[in-house]
C-alpha positions as CSV (number, residue, x, y, z in Angstrom):
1,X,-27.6,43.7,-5.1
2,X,-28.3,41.6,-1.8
3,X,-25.8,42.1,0.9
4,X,-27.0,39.3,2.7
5,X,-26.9,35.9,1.9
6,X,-27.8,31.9,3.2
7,X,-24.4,31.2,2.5
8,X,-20.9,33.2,1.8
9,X,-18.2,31.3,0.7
10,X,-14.5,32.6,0.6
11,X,-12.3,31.0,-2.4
12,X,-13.3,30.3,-5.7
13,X,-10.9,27.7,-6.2
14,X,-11.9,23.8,-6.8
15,X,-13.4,23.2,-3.4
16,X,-14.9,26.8,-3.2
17,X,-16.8,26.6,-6.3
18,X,-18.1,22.8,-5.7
19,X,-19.4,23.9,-2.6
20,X,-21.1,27.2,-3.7
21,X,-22.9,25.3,-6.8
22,X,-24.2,22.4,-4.5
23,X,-25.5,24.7,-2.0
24,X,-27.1,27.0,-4.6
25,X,-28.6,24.4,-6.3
26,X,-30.2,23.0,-2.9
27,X,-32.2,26.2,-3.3
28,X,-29.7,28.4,-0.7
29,X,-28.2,31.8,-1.6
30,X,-24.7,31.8,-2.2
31,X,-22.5,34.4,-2.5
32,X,-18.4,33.0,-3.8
33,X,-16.1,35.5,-2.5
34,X,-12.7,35.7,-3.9
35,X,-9.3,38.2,-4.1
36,X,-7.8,37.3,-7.5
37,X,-8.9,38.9,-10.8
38,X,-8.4,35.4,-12.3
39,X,-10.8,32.4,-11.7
40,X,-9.1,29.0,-10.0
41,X,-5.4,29.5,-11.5
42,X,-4.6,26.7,-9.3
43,X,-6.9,24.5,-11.7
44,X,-6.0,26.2,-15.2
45,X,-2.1,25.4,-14.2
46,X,-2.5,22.1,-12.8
47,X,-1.8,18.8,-14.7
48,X,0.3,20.8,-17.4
49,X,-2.5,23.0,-18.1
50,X,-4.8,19.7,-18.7
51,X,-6.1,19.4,-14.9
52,X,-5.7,16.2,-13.4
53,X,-8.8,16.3,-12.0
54,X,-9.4,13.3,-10.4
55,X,-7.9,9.5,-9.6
56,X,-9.9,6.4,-10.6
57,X,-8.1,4.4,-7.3
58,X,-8.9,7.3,-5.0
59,X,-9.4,6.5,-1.3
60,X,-8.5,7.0,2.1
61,X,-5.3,5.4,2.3
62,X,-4.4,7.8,-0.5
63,X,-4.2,10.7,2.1
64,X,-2.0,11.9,4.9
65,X,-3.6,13.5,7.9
66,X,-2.8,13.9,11.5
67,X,-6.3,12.5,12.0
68,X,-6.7,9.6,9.2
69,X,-10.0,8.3,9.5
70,X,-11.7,11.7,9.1
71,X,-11.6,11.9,5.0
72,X,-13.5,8.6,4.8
73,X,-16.7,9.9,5.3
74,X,-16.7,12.6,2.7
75,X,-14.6,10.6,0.0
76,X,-17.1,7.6,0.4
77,X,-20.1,9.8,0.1
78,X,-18.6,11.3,-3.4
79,X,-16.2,8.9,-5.5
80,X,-14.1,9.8,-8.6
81,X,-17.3,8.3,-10.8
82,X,-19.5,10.5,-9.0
83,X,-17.4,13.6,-10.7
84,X,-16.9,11.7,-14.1
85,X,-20.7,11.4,-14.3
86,X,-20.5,15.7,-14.0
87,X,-17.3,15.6,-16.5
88,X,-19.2,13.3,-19.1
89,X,-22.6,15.4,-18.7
90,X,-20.8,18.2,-19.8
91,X,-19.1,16.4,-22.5
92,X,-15.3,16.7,-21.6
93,X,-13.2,14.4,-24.0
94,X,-10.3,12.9,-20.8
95,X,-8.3,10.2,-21.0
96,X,-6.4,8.0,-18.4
97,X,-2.5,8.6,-17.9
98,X,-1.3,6.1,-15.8
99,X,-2.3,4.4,-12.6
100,X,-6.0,6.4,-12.4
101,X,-4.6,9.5,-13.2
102,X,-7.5,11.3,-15.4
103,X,-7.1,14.6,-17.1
104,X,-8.5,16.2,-19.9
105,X,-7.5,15.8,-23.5
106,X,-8.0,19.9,-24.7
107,X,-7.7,22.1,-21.2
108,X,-8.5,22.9,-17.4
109,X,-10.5,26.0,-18.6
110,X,-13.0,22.9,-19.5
111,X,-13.3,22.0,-15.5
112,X,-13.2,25.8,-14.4
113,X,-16.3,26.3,-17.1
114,X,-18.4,23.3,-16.0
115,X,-17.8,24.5,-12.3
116,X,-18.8,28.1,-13.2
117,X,-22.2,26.7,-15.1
118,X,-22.7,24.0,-12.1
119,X,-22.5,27.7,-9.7
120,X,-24.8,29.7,-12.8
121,X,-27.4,26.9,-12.3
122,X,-27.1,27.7,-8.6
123,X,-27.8,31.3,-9.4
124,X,-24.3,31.6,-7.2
125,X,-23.7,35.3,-6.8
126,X,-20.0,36.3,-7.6
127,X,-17.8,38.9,-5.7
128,X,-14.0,38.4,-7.6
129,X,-11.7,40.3,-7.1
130,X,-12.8,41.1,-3.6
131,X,-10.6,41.3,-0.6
132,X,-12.0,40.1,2.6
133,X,-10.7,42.1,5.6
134,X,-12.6,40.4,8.6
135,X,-14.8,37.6,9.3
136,X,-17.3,38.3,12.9
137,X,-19.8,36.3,14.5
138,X,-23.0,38.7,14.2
139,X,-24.0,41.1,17.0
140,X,-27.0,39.6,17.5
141,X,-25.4,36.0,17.2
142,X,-27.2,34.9,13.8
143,X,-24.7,34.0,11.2
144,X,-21.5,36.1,9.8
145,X,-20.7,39.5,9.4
146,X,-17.9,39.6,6.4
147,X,-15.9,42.9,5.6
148,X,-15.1,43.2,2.1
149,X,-13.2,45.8,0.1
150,X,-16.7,46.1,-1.5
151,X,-18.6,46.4,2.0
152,X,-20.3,44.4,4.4
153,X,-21.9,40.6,3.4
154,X,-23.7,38.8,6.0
155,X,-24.5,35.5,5.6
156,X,-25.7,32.6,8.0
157,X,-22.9,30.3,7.3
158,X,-19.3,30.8,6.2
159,X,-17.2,27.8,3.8
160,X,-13.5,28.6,4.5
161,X,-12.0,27.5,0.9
162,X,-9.0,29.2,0.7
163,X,-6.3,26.6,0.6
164,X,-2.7,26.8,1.9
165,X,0.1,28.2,1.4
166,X,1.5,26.4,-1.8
167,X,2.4,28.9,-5.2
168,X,1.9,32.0,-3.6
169,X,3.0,33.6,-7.3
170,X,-0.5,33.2,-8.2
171,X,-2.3,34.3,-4.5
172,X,-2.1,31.1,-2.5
173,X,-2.2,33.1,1.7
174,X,-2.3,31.6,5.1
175,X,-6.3,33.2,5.1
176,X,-8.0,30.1,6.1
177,X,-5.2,29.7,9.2
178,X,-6.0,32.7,10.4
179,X,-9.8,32.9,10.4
180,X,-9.0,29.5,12.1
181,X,-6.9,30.6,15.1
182,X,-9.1,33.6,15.4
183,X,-12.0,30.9,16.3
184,X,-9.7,29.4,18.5
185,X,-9.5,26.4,16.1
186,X,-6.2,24.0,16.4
187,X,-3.5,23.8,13.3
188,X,-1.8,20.9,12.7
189,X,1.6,23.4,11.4
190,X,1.5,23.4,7.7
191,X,4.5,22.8,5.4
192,X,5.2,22.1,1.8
193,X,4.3,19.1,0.4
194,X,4.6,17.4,-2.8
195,X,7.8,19.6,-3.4
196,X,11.1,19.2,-5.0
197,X,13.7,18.4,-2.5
198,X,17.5,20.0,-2.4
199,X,20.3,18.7,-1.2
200,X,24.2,20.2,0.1
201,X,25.4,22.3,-3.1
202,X,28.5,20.9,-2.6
203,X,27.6,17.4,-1.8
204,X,25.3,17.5,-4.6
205,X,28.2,18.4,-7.1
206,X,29.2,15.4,-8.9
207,X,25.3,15.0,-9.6
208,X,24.8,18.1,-11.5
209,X,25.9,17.3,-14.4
210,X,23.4,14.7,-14.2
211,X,20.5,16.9,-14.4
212,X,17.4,16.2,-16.9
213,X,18.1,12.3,-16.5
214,X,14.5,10.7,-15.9
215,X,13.9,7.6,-14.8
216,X,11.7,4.8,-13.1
217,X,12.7,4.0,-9.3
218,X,11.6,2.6,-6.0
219,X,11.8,5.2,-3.7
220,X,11.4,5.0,0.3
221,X,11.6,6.9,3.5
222,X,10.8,6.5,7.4
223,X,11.1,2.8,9.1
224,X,9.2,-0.2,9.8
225,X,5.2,1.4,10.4
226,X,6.0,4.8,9.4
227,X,7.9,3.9,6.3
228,X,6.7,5.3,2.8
229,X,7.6,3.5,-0.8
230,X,6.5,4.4,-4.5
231,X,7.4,3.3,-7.8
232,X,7.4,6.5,-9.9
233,X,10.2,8.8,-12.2
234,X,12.7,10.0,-11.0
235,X,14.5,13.9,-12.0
236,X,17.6,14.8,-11.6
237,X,17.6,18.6,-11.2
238,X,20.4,21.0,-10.9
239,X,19.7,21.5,-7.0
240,X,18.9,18.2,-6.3
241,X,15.9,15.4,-6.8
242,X,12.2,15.9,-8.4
243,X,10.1,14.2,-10.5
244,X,7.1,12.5,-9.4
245,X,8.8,9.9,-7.1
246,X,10.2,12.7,-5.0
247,X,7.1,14.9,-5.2
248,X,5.5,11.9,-3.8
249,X,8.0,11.1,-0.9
250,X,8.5,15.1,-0.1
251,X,4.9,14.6,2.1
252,X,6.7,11.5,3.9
253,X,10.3,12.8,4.3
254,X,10.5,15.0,7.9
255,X,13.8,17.1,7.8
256,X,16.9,15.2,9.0
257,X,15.6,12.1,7.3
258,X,16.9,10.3,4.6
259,X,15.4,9.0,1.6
260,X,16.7,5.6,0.0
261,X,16.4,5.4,-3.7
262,X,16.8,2.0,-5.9
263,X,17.6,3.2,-9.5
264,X,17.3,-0.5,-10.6
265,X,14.2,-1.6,-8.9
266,X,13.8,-5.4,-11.4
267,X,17.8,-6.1,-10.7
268,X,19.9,-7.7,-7.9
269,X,22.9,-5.7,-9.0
270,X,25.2,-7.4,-7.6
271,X,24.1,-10.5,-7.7
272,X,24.3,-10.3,-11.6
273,X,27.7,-8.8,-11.5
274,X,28.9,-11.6,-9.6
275,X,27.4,-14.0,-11.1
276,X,27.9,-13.0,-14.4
277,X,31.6,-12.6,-13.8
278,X,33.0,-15.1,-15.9
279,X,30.5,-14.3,-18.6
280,X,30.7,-10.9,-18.9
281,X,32.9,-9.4,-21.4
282,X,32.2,-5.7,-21.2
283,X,33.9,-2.6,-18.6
284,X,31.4,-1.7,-16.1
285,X,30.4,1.6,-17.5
286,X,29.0,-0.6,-20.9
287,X,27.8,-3.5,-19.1
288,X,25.3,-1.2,-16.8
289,X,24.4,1.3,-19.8
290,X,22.5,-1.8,-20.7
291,X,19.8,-1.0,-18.1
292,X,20.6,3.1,-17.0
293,X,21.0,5.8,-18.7
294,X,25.1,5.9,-20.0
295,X,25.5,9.3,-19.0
296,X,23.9,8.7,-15.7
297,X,26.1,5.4,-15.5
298,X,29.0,7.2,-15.8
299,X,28.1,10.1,-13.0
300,X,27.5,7.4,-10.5
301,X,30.4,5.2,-11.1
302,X,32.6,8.1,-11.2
303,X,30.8,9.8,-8.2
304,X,31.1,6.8,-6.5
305,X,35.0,5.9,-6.9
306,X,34.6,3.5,-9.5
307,X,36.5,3.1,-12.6
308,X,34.0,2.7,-15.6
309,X,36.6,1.2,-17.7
310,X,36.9,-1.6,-14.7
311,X,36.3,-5.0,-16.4
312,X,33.3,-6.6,-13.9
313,X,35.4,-9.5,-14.6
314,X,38.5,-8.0,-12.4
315,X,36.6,-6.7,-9.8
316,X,36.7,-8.5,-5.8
317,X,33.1,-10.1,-5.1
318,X,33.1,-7.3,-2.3
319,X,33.7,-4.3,-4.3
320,X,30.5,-5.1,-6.6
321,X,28.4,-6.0,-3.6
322,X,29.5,-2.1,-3.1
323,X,28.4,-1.0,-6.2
324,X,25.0,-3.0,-6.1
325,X,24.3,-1.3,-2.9
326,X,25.2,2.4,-4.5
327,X,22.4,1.3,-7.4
328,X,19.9,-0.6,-5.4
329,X,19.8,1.2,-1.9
330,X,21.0,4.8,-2.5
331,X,20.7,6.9,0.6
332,X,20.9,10.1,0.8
333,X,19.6,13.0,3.3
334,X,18.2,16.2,1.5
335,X,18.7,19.7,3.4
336,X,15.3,20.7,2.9
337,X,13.1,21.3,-0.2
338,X,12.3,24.3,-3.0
339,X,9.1,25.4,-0.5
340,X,6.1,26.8,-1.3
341,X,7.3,28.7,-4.4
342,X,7.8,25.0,-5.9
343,X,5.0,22.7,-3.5
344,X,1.9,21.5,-5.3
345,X,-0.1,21.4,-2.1
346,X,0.0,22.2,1.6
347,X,0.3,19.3,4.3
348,X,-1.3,20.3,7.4
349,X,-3.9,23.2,8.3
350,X,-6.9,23.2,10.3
351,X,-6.7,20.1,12.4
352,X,-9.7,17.7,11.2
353,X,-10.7,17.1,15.3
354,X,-12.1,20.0,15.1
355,X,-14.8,19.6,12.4
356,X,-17.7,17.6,11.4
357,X,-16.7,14.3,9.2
358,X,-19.8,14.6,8.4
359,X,-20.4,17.8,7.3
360,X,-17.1,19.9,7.3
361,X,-18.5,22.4,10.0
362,X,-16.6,23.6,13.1
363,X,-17.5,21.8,16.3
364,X,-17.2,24.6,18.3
365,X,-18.6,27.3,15.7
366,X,-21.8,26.5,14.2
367,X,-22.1,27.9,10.7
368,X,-18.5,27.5,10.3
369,X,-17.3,25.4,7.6
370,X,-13.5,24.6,6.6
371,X,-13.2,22.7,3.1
372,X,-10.5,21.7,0.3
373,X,-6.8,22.2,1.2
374,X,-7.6,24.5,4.3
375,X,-7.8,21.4,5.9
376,X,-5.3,19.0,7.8
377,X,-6.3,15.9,4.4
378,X,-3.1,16.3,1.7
379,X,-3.2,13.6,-1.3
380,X,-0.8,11.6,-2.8
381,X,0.3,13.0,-6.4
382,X,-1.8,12.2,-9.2
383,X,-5.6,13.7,-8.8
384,X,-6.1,13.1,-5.1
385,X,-6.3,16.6,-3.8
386,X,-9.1,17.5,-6.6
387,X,-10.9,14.7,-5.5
388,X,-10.4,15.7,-2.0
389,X,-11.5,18.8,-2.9
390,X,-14.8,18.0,-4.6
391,X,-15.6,15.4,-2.1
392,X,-15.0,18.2,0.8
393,X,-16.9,20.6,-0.8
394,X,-19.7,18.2,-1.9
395,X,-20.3,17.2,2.1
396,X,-20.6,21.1,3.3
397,X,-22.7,22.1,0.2
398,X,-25.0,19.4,1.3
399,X,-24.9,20.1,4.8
400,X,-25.0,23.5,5.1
C-alpha cells in the first residue's frame, strides 16, 4: 500500500471525512487517518442517536469566535441546502424539529454511511485505528512527514480535523492544539461550551427536589453589547440548570457571571397579581399552577419565603412586585459547569487569524490546514457545528 499520499488527513470525524471525500473526488490522493476503532462516534451519538446534522437558518451570526467575520466565507460558499441536496441523493428520510433543526427520522449511521460512500467514491484510503505520534515538515521541505503506529505517511498537505476537547469518554484529545503550538500557531484557550452549568450544592438545595421539571424560558447573560438571550427549555437537574436554554447560554456565560432567567416569558407577573387582586379568588400556590408547573410553583414560593397558601388578595402591592421579579428576572450565578465530560463542543482553539478564510490553510505553514471544531468557530445548539463542520471541510477539500 502507498506510503505517500497528495493529501493526509487526521480525524475521521464530520469535518475530517467531508474534507477527505471532496479532495479525493477532485482527483487527489487521500489518506483519513484516525485513532479510534469506531468511525465518527461523535456523529452516531449526536442528536439522540438521530444526528442533527444541519440548521435550515444557519449563518454567521449563529457562531462565536474571537475573530467573527472569518466563518462567512466558508458558510456562504456551502449552505445547509447545499448538504440536503447530498442527504436527499442518498435518500435519507429527515424531518424538521424545531426552529431549522434537521435530523434524521431512522439514525446517524445514515450520515456516517453516506460520508464513508462520498470518501469510497474518492477512492479515500483509510488508516483507523491508527495513532499518530508526530507530524514534521519534510527534510527536503516538500510536504509532511507523519509518524504513525503503522509507519511513516508522507503527504504534501496535512487537514488537522481532530476537534476539541469535548466527550473525551469516546477519544475527543487536545491533538489539533498541539500540532498547532508546535507550528507556532496562536490558541484562543479552549473551554467547554454548550455544557450543563452547576451551581453552590448548598445554595442549590431547596432546588433539588425540583429536578426533571422542563420548561420554556427566556434566558440571558452579559450586558448591553455583549449580552446573550434565547427562548428555549429549561432543566432542572440535581446539580443545577441544563436543558437547551442553558446549553445555549453556557458559550455566553464567563465564570463569575450571572445568568438571568424569566420562567414566565408571555406574563407581567406582577402586574397580573396586582391587578387581579380583587378578582382573584385562589392562594398563590393555585393561582400560579395555572401557568408553571405546581410542583415547581411550590419549590419557588417556598424557596423564596413565600407562603403558597397566601391569598394574592392579602398580599402588600410590594411583596408581589417581589414575587414577579423572582419569576420574571431570576438571577443567579453558577460556580462553573459539568466540563468536558458533559460539553457538546469546544469554544476556542486554533485562533482563525491565523488561517486562510478562504481556504482553511495556515498562513504561516503552507500545506497546513486546520478544519471543523479544531478551530476558534463554536455554533449555537441545534445543527450549527455540523454545518460548520461540512462547510470547513468543504473549503480545504476544495482548496487543497
Amino acid at each position: 500500500m502507498s506510503k505517500k499520499f497528495d493529501v493526509a488527513v487526521i480525524g475521521a470525524g464530520a469535518a475530517g471525512m467531508m474534507c477527505a471525500s471532496v479532495a479525493g473526488q477532485r482527483g487527489k490522493s487521500v489518506v483519513l487517518i484516525d485513532h479510534a476503532g469506531k468511525l465518527a462516534e461523535k456523529i452516531r451519538i449526536s442528536g439522540g442517536g438521530r444526528c442533527n446534522f444541519t440548521n435550515l437558518h444557519a449563518g454567521p451570526n449563529n457562531f462565536l469566535s474571537d475573530n467573527p467575520h472569518f466563518c462567512k466565507s466558508a458558510l456562504s460558499r456551502y449552505t445547509p441546502q447545499d448538504f440536503l441536496s447530498l442527504v436527499k441523493r442518498y435518500k435519507i428520510a429527515f424531518h424538521e424539529k424545531h426552529k431549522g433543526q434537521l435530523f434524521c427520522d431512522n439514525s446517524a449511521e445514515e450520515i456516517i454511511n453516506m460520508l464513508k460512500a462520498e470518501c469510497e467514491a474518492g477512492k479515500v484510503a483509510w488508516r483507523m485505528p491508527c495513532k499518530v505520534e508526530d507530524v514534521q515538515r519534510a527534510a527536503d521541505g516538500e510536504g509532511f512527514v507523519i509518524s504513525t503506529g503503522d509507519g511513516e505517511i508522507h503527504a504534501g498537505s496535512v487537514v488537522i480535523a481532530t476537534g476539541g476537547l469535548s466527550i473525551p469518554k469516546i477519544g475527543a484529545t487536545d491533538f489539533s492544539y498541539r500540532i498547532a503550538k508546535q507550528f507556532d500557531l496562536k490558541l484562543i484557550e479552549p473551554r467547554p461550551a454548550l455544557v450543563p452549568l452547576t451551581f453552590d450544592a448548598a445554595a442549590w438545595e431547596p432546588f433539588v427536589p425540583l429536578s426533571g421539571i422542563s420548561l420554556e424560558v427566556d434566558i440571558e447573560t452579559g450586558e448591553k453589547k455583549n449580552k446573550a438571550q434565547f427562548r428555549e427549555d429549561l432543566l432542572f437537574t440535581h446539580r443545577g440548570l441544563s436543558g437547551p436554554a442553558v446549553l445555549q447560554i453556557s458559550s455566553f456565560w464567563q465564570p463569575g457571571q450571572a445568568i438571568r432567567v424569566n420562567l414566565l416569558p408571555e406574563i407581567d407577573v406582577a402586574q397580573e397579581l396586582i391587578e387581579g387582586k380583587s378578582t382573584i379568588k385562589k392562594n398563590l400556590s393555585n393561582h400560579l399552577s395555572q401557568h408553571l408547573p405546581a410542583r415547581l410553583v411550590d419549590g419557588l414560593l417556598q424557596a423564596n419565603g413565600f407562603a403558597p397558601d397566601a391569598r394574592v388578595a392579602d398580599m402588600q402591592d410590594k411583596r408581589l412586585r417581589q414575587l414577579g421579579e423572582n419569576l420574571n428576572r431570576w438571577v443567579l450565578v453558577p460556580n462553573g459547569s459539568e466540563g468536558y465530560r458533559k460539553a457538546e463542543v469546544t469554544r476556542g482553539g486554533v485562533d482563525t487569524r491565523a488561517l486562510s478564510q478562504q481556504t482553511m490553510m495556515a498562513n504561516s505553514v503552507p500545506g497546513l490546514y486546520f478544519i471543523g471544531e479544531a478551530v476558534d468557530v463554536t455554533g449555537w445548539l441545534g445543527g450549527f457545528n455540523f454545518q460548520w463542520a461540512w462547510a470547513s471541510g468543504m473549503a480545504a477539500g476544495q482548496a487543497l
